[in-house]
mmCIF file of the N, C-alpha and C atoms, coordinates in Angstrom:
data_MODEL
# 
_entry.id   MODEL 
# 
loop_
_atom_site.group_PDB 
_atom_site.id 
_atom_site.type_symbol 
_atom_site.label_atom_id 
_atom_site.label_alt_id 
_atom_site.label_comp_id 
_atom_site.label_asym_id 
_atom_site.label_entity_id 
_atom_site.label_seq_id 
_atom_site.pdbx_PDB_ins_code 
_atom_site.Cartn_x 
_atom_site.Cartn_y 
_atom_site.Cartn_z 
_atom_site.occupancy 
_atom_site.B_iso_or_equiv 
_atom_site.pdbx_formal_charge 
_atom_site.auth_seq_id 
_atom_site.auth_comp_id 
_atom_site.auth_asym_id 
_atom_site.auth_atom_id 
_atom_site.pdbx_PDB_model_num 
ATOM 1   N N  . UNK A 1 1  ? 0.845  -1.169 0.000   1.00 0.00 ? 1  UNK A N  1 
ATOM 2   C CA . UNK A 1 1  ? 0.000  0.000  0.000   1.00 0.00 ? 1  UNK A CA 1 
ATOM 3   C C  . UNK A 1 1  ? 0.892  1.235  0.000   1.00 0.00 ? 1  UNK A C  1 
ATOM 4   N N  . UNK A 1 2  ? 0.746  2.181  -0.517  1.00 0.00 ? 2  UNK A N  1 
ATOM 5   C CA . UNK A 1 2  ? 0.920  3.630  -0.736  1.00 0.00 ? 2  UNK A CA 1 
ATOM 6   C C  . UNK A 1 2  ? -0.040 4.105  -0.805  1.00 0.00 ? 2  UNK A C  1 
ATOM 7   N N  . UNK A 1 3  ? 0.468  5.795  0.192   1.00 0.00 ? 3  UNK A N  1 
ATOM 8   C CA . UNK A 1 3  ? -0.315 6.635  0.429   1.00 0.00 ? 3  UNK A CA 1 
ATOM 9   C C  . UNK A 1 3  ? 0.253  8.369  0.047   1.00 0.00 ? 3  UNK A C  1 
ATOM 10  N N  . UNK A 1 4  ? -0.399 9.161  -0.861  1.00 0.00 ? 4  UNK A N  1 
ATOM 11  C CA . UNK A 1 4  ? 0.343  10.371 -1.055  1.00 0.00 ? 4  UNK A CA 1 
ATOM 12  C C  . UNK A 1 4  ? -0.323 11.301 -0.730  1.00 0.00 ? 4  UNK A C  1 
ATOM 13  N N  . UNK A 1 5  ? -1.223 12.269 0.229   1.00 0.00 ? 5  UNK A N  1 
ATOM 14  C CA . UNK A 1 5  ? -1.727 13.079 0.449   1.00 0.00 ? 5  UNK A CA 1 
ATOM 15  C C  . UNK A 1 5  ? -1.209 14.841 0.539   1.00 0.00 ? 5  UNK A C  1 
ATOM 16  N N  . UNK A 1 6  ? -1.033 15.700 -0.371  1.00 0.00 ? 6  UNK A N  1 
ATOM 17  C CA . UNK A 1 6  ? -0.514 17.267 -0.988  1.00 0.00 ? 6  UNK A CA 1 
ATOM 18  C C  . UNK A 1 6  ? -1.718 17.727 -0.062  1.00 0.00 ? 6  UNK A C  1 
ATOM 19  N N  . UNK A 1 7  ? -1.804 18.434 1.015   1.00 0.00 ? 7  UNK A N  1 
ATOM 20  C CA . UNK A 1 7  ? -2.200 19.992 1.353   1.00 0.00 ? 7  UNK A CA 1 
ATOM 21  C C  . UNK A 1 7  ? -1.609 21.177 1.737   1.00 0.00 ? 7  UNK A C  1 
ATOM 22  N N  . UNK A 1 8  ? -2.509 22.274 1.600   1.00 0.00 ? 8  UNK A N  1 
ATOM 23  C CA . UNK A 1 8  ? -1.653 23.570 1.034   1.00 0.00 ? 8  UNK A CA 1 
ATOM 24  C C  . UNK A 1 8  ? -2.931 24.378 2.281   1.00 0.00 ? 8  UNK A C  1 
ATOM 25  N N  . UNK A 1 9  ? -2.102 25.353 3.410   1.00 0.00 ? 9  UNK A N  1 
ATOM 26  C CA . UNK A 1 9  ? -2.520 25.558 3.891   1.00 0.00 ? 9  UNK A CA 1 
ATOM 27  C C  . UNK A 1 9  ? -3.690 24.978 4.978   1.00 0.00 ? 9  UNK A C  1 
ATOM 28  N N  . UNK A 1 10 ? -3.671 23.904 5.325   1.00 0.00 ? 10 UNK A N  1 
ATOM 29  C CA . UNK A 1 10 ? -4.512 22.562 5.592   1.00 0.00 ? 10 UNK A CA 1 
ATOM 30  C C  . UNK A 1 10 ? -5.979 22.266 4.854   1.00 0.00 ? 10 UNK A C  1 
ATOM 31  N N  . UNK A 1 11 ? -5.908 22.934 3.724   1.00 0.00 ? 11 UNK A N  1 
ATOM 32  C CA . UNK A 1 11 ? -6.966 21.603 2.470   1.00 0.00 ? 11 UNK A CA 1 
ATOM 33  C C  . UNK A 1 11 ? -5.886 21.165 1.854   1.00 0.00 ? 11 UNK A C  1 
ATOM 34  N N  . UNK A 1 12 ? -6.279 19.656 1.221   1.00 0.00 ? 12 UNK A N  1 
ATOM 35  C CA . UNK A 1 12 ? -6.244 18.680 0.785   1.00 0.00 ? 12 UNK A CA 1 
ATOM 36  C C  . UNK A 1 12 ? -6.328 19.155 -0.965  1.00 0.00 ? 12 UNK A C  1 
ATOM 37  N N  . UNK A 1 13 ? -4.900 19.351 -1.399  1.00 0.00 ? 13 UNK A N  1 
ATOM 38  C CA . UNK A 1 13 ? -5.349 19.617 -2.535  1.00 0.00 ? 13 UNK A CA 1 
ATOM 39  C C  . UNK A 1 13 ? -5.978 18.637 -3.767  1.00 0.00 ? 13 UNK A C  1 
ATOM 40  N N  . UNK A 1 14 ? -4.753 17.211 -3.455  1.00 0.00 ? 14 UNK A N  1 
ATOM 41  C CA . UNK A 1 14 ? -4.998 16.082 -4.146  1.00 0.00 ? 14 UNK A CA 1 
ATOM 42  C C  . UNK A 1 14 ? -4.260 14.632 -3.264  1.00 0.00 ? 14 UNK A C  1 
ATOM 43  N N  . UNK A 1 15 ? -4.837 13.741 -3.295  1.00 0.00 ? 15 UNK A N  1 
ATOM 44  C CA . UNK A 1 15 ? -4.804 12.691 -2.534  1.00 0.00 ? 15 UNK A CA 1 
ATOM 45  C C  . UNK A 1 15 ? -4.599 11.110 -3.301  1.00 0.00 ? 15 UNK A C  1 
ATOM 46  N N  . UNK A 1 16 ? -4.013 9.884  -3.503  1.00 0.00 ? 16 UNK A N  1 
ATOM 47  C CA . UNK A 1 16 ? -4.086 8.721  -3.917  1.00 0.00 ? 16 UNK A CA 1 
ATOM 48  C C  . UNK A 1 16 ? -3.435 7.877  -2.896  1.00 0.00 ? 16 UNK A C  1 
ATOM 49  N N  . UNK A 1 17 ? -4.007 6.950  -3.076  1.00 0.00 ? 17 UNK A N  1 
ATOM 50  C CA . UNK A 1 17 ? -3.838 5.658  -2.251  1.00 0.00 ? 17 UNK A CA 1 
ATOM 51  C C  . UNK A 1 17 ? -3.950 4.507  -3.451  1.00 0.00 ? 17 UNK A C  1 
ATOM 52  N N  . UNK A 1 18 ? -2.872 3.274  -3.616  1.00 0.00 ? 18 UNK A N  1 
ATOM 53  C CA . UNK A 1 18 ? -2.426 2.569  -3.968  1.00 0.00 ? 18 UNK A CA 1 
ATOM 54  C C  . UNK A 1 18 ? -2.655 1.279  -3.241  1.00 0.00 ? 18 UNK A C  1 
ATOM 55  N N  . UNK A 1 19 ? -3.336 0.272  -3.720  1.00 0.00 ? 19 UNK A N  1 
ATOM 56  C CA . UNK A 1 19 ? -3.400 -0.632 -2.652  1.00 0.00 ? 19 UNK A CA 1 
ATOM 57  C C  . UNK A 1 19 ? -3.570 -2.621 -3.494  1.00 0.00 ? 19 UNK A C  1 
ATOM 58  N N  . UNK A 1 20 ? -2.337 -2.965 -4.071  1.00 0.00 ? 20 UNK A N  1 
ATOM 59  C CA . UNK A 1 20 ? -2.744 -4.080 -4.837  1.00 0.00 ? 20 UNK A CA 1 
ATOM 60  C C  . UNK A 1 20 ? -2.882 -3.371 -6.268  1.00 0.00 ? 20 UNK A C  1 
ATOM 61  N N  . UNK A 1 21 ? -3.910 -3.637 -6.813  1.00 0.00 ? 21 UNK A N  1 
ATOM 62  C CA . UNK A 1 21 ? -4.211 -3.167 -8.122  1.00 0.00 ? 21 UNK A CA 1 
ATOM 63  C C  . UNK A 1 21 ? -5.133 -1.851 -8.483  1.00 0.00 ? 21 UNK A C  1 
ATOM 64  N N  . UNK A 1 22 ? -6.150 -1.709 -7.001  1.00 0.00 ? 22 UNK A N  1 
ATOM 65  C CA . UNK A 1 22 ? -6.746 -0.759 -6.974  1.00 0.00 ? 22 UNK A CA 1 
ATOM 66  C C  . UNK A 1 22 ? -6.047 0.658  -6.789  1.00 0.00 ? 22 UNK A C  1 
ATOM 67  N N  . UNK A 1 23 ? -6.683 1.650  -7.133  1.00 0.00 ? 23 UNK A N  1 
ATOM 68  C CA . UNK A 1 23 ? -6.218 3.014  -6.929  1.00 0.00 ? 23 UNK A CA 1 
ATOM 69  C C  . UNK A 1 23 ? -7.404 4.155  -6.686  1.00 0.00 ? 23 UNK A C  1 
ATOM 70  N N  . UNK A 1 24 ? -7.077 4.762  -5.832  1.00 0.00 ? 24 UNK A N  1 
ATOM 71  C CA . UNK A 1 24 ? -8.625 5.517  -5.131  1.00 0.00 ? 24 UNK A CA 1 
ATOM 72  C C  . UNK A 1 24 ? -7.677 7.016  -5.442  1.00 0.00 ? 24 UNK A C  1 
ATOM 73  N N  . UNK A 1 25 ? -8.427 7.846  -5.668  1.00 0.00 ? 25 UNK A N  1 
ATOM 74  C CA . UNK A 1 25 ? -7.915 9.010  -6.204  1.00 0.00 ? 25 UNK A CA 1 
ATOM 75  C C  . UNK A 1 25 ? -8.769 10.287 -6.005  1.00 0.00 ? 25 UNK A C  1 
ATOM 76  N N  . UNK A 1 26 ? -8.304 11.116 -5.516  1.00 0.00 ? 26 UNK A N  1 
ATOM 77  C CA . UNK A 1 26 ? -9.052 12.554 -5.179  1.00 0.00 ? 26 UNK A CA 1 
ATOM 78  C C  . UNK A 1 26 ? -8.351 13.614 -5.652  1.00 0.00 ? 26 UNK A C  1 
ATOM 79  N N  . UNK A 1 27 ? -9.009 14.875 -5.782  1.00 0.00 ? 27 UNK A N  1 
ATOM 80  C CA . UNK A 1 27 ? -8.453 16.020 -6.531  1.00 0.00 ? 27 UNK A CA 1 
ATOM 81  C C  . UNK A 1 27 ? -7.530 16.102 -7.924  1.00 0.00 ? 27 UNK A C  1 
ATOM 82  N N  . UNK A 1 28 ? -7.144 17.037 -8.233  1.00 0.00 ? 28 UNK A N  1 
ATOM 83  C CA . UNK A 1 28 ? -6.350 17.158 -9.465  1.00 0.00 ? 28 UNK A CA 1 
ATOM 84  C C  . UNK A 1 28 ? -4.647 16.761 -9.259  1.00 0.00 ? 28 UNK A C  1 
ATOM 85  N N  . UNK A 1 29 ? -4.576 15.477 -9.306  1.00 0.00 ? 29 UNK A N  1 
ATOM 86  C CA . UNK A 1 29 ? -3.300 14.766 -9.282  1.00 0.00 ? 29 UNK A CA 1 
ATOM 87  C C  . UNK A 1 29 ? -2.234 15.346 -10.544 1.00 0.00 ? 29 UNK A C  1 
ATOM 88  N N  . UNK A 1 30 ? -1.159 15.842 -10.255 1.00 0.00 ? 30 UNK A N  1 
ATOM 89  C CA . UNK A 1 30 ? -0.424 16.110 -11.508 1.00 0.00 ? 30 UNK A CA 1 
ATOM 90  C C  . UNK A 1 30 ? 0.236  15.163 -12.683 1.00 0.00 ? 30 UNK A C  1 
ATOM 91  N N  . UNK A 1 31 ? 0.391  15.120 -13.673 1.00 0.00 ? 31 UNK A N  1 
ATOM 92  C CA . UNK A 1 31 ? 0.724  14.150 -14.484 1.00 0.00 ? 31 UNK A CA 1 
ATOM 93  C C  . UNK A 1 31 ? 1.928  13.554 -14.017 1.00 0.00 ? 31 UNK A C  1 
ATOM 94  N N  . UNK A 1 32 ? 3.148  14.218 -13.302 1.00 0.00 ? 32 UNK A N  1 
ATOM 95  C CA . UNK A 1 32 ? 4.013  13.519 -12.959 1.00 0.00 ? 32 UNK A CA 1 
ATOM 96  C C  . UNK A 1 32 ? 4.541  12.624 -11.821 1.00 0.00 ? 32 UNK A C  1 
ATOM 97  N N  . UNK A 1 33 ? 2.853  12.886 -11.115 1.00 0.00 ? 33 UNK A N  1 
ATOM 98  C CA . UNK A 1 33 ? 2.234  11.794 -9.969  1.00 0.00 ? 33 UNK A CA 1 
ATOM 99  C C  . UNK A 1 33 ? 1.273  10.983 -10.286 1.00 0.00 ? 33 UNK A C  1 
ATOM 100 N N  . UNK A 1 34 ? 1.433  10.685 -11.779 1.00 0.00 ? 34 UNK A N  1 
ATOM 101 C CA . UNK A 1 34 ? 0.425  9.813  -11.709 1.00 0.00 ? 34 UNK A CA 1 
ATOM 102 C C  . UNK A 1 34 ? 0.198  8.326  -11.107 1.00 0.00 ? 34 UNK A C  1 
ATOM 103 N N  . UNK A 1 35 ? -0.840 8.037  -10.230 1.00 0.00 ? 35 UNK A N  1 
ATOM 104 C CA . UNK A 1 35 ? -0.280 7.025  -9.859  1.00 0.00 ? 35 UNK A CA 1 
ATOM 105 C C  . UNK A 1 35 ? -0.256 5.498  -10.836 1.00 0.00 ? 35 UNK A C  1 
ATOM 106 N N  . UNK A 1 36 ? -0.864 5.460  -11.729 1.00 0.00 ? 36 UNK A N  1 
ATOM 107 C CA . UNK A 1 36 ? -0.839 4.832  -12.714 1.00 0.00 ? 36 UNK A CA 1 
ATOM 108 C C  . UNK A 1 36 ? 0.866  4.770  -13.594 1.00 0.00 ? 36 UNK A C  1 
ATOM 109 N N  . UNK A 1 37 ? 1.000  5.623  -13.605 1.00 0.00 ? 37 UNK A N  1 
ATOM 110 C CA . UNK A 1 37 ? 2.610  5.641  -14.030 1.00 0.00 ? 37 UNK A CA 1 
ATOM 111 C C  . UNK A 1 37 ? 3.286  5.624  -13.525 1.00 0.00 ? 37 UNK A C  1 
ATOM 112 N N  . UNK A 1 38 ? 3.255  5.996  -11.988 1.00 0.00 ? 38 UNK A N  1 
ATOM 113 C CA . UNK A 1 38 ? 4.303  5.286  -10.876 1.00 0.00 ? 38 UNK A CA 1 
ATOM 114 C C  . UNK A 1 38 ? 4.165  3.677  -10.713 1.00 0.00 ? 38 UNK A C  1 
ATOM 115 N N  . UNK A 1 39 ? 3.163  3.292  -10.146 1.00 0.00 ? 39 UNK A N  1 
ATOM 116 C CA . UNK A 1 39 ? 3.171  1.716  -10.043 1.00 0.00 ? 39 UNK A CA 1 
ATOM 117 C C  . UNK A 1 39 ? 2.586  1.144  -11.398 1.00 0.00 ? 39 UNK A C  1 
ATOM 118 N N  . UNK A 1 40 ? 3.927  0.232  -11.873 1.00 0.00 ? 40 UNK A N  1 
ATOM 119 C CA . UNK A 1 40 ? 3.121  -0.549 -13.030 1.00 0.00 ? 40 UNK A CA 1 
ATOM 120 C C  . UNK A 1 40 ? 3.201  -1.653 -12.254 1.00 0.00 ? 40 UNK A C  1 
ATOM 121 N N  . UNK A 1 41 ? 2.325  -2.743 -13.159 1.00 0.00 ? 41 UNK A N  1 
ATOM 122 C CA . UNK A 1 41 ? 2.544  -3.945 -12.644 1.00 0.00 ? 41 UNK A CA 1 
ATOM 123 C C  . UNK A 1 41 ? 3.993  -4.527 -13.160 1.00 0.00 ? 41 UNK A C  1 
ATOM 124 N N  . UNK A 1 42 ? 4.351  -4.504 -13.899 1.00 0.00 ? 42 UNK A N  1 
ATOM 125 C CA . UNK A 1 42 ? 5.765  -5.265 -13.929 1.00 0.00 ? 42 UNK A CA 1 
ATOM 126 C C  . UNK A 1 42 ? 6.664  -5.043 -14.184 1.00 0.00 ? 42 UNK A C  1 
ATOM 127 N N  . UNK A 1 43 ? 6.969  -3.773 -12.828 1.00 0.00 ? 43 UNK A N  1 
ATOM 128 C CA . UNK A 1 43 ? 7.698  -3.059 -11.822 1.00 0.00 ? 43 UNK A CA 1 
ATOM 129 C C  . UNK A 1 43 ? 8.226  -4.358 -11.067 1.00 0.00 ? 43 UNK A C  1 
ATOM 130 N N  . UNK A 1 44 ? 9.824  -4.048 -10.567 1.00 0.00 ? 44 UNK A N  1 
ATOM 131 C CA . UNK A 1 44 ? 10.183 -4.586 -9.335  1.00 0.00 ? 44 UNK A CA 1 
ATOM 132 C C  . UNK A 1 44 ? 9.912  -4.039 -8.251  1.00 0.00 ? 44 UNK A C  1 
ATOM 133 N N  . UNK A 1 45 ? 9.915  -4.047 -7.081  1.00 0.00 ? 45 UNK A N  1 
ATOM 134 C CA . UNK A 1 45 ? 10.003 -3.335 -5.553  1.00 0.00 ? 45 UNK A CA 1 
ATOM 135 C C  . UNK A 1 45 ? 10.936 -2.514 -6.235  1.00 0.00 ? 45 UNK A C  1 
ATOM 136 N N  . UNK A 1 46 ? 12.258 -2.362 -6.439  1.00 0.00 ? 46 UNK A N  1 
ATOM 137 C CA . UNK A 1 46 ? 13.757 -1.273 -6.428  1.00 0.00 ? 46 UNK A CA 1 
ATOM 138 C C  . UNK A 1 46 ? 13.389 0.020  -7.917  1.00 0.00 ? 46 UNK A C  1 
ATOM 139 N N  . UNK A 1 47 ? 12.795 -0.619 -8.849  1.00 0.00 ? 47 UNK A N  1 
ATOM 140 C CA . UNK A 1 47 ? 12.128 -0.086 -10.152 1.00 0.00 ? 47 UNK A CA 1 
ATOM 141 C C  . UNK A 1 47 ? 11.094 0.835  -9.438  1.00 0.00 ? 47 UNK A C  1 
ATOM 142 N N  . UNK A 1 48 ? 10.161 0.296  -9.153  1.00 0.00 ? 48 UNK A N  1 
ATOM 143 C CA . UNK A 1 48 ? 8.869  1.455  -8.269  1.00 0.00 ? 48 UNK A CA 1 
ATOM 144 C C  . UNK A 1 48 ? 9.307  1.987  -7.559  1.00 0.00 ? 48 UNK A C  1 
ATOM 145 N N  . UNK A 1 49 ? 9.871  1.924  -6.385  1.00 0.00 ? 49 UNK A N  1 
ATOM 146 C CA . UNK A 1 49 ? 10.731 2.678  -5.534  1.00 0.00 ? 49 UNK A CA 1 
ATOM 147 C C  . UNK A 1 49 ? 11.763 4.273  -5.720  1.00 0.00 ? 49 UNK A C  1 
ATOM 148 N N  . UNK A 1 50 ? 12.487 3.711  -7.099  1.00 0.00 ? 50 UNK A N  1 
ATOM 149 C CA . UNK A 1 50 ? 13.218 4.603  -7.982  1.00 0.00 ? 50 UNK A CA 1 
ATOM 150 C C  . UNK A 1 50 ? 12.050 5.816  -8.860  1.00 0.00 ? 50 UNK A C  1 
ATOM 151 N N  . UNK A 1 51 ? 11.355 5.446  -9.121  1.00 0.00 ? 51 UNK A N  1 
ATOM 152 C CA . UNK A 1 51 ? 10.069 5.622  -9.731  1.00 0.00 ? 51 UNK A CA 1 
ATOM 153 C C  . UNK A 1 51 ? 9.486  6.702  -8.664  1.00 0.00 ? 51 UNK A C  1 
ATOM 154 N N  . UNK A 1 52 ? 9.131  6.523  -8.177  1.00 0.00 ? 52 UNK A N  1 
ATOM 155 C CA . UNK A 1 52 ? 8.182  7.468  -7.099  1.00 0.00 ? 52 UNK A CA 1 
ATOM 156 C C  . UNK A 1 52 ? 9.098  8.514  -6.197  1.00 0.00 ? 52 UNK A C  1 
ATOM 157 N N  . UNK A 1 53 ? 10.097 7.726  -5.960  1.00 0.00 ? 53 UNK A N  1 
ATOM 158 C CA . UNK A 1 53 ? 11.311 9.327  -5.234  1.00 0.00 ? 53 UNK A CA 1 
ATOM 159 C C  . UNK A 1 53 ? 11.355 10.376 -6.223  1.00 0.00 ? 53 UNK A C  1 
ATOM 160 N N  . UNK A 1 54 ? 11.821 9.856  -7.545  1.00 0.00 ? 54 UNK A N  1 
ATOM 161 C CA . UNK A 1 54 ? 12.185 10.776 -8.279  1.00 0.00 ? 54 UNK A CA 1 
ATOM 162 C C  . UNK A 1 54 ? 11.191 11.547 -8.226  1.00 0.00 ? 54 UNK A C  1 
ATOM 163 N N  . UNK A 1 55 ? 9.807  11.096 -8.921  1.00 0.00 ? 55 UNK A N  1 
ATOM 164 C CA . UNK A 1 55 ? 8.822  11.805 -9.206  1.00 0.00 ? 55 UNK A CA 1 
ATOM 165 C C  . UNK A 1 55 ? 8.859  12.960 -7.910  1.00 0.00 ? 55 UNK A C  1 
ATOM 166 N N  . UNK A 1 56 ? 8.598  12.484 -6.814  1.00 0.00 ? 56 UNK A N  1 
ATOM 167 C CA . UNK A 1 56 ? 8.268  13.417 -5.868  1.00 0.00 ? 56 UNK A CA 1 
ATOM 168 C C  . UNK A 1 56 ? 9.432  14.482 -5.306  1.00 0.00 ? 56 UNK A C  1 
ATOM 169 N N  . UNK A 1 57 ? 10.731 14.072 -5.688  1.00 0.00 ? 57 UNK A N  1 
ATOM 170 C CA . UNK A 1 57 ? 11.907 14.900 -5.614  1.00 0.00 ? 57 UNK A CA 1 
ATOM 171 C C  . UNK A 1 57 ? 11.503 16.084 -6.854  1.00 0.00 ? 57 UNK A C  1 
ATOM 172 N N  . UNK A 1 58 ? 11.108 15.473 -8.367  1.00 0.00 ? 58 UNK A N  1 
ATOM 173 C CA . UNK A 1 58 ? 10.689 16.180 -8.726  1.00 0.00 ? 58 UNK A CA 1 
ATOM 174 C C  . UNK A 1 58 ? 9.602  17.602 -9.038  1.00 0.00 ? 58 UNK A C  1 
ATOM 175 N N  . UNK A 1 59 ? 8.279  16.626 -8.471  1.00 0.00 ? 59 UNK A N  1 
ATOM 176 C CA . UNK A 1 59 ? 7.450  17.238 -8.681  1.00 0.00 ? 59 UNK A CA 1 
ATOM 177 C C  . UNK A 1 59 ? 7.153  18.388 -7.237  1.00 0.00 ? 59 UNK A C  1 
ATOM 178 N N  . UNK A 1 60 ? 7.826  18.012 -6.027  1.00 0.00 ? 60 UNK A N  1 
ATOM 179 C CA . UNK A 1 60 ? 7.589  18.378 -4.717  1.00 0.00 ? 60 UNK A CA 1 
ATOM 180 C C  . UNK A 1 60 ? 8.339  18.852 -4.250  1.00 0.00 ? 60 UNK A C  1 
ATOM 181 N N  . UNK A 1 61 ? 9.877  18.439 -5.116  1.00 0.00 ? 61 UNK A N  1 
ATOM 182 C CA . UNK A 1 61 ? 10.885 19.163 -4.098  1.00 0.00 ? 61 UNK A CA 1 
ATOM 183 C C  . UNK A 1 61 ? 11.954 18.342 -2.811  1.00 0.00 ? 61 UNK A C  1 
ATOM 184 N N  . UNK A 1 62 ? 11.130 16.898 -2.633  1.00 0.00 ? 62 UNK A N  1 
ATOM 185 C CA . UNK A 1 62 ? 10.852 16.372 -1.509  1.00 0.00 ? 62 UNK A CA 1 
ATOM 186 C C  . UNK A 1 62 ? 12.471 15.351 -1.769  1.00 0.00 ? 62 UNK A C  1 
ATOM 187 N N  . UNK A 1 63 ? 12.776 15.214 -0.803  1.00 0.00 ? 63 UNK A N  1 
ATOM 188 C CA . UNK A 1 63 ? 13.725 13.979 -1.017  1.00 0.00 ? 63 UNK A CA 1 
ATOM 189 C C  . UNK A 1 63 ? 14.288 13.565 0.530   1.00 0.00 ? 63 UNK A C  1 
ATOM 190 N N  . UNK A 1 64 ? 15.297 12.566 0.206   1.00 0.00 ? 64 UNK A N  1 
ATOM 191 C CA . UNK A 1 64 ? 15.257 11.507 1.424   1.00 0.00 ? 64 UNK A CA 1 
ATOM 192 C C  . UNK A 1 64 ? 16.809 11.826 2.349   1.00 0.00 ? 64 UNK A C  1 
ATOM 193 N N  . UNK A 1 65 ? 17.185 11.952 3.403   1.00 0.00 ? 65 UNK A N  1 
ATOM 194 C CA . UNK A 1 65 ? 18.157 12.019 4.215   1.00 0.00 ? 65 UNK A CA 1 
ATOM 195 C C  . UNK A 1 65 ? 19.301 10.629 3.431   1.00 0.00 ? 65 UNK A C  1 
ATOM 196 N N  . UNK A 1 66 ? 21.053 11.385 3.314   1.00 0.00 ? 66 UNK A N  1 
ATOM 197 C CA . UNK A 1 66 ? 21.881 10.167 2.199   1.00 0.00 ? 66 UNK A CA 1 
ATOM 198 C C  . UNK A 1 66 ? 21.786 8.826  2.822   1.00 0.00 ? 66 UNK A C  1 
ATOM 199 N N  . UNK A 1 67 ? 21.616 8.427  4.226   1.00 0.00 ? 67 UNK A N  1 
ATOM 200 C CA . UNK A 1 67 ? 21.715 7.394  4.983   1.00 0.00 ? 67 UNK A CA 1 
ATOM 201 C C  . UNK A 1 67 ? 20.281 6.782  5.064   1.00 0.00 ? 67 UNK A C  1 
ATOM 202 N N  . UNK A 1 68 ? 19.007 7.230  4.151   1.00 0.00 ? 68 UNK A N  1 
ATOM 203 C CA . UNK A 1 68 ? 17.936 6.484  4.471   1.00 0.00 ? 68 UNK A CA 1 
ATOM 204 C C  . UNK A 1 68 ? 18.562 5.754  2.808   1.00 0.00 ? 68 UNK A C  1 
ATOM 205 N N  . UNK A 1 69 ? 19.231 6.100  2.137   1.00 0.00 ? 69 UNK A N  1 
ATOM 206 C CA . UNK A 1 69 ? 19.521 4.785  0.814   1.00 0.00 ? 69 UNK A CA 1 
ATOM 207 C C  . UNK A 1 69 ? 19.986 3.994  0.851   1.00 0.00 ? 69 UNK A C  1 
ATOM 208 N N  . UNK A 1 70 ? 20.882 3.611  2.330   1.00 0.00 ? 70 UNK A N  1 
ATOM 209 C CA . UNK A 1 70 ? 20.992 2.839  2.543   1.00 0.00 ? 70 UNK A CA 1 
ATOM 210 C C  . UNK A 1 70 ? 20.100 1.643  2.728   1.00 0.00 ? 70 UNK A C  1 
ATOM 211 N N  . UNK A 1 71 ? 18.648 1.753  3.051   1.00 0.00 ? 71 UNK A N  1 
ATOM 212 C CA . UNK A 1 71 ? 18.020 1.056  3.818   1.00 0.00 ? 71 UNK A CA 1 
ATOM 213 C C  . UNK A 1 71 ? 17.203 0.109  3.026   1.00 0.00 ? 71 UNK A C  1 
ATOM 214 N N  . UNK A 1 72 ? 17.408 -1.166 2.516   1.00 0.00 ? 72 UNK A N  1 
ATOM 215 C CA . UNK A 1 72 ? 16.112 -1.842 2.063   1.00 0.00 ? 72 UNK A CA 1 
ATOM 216 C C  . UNK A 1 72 ? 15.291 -2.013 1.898   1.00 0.00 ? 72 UNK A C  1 
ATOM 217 N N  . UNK A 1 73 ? 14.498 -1.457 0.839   1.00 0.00 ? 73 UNK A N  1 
ATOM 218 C CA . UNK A 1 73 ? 13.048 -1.482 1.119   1.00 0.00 ? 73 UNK A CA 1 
ATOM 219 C C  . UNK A 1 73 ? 12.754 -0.701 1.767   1.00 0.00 ? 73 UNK A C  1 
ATOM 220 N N  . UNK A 1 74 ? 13.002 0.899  1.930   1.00 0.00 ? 74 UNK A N  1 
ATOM 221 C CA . UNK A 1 74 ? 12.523 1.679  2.680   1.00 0.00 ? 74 UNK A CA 1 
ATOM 222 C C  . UNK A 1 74 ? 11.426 2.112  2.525   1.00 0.00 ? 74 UNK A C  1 
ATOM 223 N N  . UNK A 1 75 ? 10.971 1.971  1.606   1.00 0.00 ? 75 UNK A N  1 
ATOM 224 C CA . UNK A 1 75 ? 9.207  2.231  1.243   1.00 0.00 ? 75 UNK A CA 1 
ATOM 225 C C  . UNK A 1 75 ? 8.249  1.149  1.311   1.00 0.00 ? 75 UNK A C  1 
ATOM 226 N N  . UNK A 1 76 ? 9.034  0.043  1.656   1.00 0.00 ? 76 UNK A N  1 
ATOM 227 C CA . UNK A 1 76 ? 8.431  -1.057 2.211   1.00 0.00 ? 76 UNK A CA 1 
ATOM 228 C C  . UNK A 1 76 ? 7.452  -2.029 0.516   1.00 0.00 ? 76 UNK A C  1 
ATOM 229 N N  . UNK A 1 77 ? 7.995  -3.311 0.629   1.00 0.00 ? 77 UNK A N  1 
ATOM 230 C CA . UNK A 1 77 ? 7.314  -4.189 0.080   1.00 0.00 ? 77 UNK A CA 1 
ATOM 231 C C  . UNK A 1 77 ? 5.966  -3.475 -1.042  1.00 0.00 ? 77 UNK A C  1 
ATOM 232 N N  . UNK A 1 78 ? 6.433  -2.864 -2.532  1.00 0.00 ? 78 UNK A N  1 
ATOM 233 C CA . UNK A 1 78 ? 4.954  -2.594 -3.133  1.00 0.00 ? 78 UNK A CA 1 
ATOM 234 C C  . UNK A 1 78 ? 4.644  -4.165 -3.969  1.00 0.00 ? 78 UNK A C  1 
ATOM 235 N N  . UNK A 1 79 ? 3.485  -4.233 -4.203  1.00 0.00 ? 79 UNK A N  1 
ATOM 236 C CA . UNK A 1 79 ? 3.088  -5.427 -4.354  1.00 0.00 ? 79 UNK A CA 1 
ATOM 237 C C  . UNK A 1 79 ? 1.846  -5.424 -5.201  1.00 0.00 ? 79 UNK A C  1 
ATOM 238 N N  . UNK A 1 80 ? 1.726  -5.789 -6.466  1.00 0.00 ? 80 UNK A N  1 
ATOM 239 C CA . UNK A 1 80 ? 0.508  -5.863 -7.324  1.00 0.00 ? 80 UNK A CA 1 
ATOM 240 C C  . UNK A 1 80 ? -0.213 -7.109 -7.629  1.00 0.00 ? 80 UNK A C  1 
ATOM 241 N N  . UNK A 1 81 ? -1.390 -6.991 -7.914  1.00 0.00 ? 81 UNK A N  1 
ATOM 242 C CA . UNK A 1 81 ? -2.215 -8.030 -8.407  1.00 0.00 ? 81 UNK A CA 1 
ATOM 243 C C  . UNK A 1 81 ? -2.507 -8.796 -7.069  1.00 0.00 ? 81 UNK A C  1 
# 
């Protein structure tokens, strides 16, 4: 499961949750969050993983402390179908 929730000033601008194959989706998600194009199905765990930092380094700005790359699976087990 993945969860990405963007608010701006505390509303909720846009929201997705990832869960198996399903995808639940609120507000105007940007194209380079899509979550459809972040998780494919035949993605590895390390492929999706790579996949979704970037995006959100990209699209957000956002990125990870050098010692959390160390860590296996730090986004924990994604898993389809």
């Amino acid at each position: 499961m993945f969860h990405l929730s963007v608010a701006e000033q505390g509303a909720e601008l846009y929201a997705f949750m990832v869960r198996g194959t399903e995808i639940q989706r609120s507000g105007a998600i940007p194209e380079a969050l899509d979550p459809a194009r972040l998780f494919r199905p035949e993605d590895t765990g390390p492929d999706c993983e790579l996949r979704v930092l970037e995006a959100l380094h990209t699209e957000l700005g956002l990125s990870l402390p050098p010692a959390a790359s160390t860590v296996p699976g730090l986004m924990g087990p994604v898993r389809r179908g």
